[in-house]
MIDOSE-1310 file (N, C-alpha, C; in nm, 2 decimals, decimal comma, always signed):
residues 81
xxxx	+2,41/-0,38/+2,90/+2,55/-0,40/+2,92/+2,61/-0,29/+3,00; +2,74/-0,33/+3,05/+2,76/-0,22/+3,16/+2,85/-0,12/+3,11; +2,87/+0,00/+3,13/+2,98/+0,10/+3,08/+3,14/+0,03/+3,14; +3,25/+0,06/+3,00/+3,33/-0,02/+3,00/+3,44/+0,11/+2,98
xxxx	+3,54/+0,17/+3,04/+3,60/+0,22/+2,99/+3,74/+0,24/+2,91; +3,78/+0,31/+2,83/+3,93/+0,34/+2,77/+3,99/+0,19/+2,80; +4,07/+0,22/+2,91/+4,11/+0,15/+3,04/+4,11/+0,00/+3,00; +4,02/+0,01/+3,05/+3,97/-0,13/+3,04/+3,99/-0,22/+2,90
xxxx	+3,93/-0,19/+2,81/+3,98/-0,23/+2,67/+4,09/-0,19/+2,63; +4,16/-0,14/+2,69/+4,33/-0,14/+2,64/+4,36/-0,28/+2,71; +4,35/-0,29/+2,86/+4,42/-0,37/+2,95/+4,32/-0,52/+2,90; +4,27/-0,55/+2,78/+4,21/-0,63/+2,76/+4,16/-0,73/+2,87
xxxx	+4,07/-0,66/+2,97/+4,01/-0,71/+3,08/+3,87/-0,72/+3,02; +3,81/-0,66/+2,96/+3,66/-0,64/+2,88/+3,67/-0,73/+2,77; +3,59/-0,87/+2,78/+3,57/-0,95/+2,65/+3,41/-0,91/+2,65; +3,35/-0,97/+2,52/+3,18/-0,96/+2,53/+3,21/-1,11/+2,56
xxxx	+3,25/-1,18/+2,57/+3,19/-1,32/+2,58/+3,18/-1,34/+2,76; +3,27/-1,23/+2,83/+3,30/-1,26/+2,97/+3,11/-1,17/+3,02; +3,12/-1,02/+2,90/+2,99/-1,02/+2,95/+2,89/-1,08/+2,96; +2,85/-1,15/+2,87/+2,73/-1,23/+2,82/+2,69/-1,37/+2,88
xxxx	+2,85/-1,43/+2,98/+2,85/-1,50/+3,10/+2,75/-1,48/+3,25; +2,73/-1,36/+3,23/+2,68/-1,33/+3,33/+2,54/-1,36/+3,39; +2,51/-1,39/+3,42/+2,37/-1,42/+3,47/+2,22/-1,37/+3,48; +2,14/-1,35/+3,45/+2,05/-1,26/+3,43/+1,88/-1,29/+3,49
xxxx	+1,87/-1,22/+3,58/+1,77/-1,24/+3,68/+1,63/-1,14/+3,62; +1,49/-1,24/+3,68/+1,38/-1,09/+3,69/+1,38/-1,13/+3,82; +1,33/-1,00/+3,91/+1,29/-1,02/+4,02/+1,14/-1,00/+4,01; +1,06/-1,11/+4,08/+0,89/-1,07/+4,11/+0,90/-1,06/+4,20
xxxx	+0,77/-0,98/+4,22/+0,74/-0,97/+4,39/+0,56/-1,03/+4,33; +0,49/-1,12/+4,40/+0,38/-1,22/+4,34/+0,31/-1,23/+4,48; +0,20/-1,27/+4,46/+0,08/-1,27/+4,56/+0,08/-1,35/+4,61; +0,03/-1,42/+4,79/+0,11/-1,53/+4,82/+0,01/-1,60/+4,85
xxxx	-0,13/-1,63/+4,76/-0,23/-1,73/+4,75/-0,17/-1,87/+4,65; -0,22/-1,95/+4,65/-0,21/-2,03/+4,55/-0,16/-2,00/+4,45; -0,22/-1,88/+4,36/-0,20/-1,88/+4,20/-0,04/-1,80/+4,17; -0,01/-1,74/+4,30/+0,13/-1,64/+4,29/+0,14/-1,55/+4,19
xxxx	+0,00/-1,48/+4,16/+0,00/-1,39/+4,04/+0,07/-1,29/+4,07; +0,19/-1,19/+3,95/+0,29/-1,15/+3,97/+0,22/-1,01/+3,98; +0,27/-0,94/+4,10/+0,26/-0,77/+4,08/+0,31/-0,70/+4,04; +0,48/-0,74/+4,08/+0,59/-0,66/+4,02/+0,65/-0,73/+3,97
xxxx	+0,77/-0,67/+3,82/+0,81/-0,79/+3,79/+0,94/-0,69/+3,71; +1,03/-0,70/+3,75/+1,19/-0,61/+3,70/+1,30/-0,68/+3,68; +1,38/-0,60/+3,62/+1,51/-0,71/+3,62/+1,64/-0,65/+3,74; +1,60/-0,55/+3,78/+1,65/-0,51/+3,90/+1,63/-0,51/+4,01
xxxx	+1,69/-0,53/+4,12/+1,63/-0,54/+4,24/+1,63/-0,43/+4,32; +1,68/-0,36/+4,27/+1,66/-0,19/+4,32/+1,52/-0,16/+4,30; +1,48/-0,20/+4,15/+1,37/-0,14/+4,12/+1,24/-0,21/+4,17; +1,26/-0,32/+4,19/+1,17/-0,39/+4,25/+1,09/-0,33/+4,40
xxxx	+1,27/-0,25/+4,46/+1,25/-0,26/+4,62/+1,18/-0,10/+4,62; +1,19/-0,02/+4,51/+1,13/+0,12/+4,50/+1,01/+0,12/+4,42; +0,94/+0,00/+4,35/+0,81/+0,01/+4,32/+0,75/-0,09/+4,46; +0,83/-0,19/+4,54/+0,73/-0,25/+4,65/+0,72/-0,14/+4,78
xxxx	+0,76/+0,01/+4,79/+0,83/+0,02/+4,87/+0,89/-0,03/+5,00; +1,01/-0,13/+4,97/+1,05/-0,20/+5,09/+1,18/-0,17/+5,04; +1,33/-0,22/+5,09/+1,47/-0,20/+5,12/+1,51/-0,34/+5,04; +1,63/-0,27/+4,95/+1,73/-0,40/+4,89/+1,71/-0,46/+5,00
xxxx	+1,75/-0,49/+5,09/+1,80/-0,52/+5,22/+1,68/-0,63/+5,27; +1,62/-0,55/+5,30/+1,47/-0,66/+5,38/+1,42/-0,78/+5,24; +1,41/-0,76/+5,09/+1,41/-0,82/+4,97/+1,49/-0,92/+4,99; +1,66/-0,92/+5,01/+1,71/-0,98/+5,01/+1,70/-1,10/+5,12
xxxx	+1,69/-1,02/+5,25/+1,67/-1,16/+5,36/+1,57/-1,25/+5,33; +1,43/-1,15/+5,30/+1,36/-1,28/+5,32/+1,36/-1,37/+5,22; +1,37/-1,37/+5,08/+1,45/-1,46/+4,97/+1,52/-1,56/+5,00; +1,66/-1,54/+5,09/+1,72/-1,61/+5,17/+1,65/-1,70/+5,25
xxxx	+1,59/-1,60/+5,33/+1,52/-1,70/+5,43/+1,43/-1,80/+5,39; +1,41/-1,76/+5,29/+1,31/-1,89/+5,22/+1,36/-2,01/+5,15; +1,48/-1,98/+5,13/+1,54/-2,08/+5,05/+1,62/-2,20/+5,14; +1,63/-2,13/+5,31/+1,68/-2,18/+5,37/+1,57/-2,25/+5,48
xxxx	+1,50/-2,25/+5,44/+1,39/-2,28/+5,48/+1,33/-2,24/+5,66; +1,38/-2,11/+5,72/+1,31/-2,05/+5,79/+1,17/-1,98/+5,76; +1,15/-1,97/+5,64/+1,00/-1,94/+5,64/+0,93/-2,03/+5,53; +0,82/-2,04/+5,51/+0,75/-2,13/+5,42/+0,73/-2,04/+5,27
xxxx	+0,66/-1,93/+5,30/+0,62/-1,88/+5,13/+0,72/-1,71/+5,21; +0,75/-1,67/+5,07/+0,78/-1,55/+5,08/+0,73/-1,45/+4,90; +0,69/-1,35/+4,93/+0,63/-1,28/+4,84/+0,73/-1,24/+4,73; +0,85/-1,21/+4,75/+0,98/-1,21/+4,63/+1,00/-1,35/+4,58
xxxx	+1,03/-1,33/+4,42/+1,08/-1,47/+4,40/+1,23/-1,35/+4,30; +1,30/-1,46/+4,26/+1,44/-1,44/+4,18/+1,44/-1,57/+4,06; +1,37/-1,51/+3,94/+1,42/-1,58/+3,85/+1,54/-1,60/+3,74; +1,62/-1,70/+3,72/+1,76/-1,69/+3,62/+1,68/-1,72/+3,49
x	+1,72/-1,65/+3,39/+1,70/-1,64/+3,26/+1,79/-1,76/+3,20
């Protein structure tokens, strides 16, 4: 959960139910044979991009790009829980 402060819970902007809305991803990064055995596997994408060492940034394009179908396989996947 994320740090919530004073603030915030006075101005009744902080519900748990608004947190628990939220969406919740693992990122893999997986082999890009047939079997797509997973290498890396986090719930951050930070962490993902500092154990593959590659860039939020470059992670993020090509995900995109794969979904948009400029490339065929890409080695990140994004799964929702």
């Amino acid at each position: 959960m994320s740090r919530i402060t004073k603030k915030q819970k006075d101005r009744g902007k902080y519900t748990l139910e608004k947190e628990m809305k939220k969406k919740k991803h693992l990122y893999i990064m997986h082999t890009l044979d047939q079997y797509e055995l997973p290498l890396i596997v986090t719930d951050d994408i930070g962490e993902l991009a500092r154990a593959s060492g590659s860039t939020i940034g470059s992670i993020r394009s090509l995900m995109s790009k794969e979904r948009h179908g400029v490339i065929k396989r890409c080695r990140y996947k994004q799964v929702d829980l």
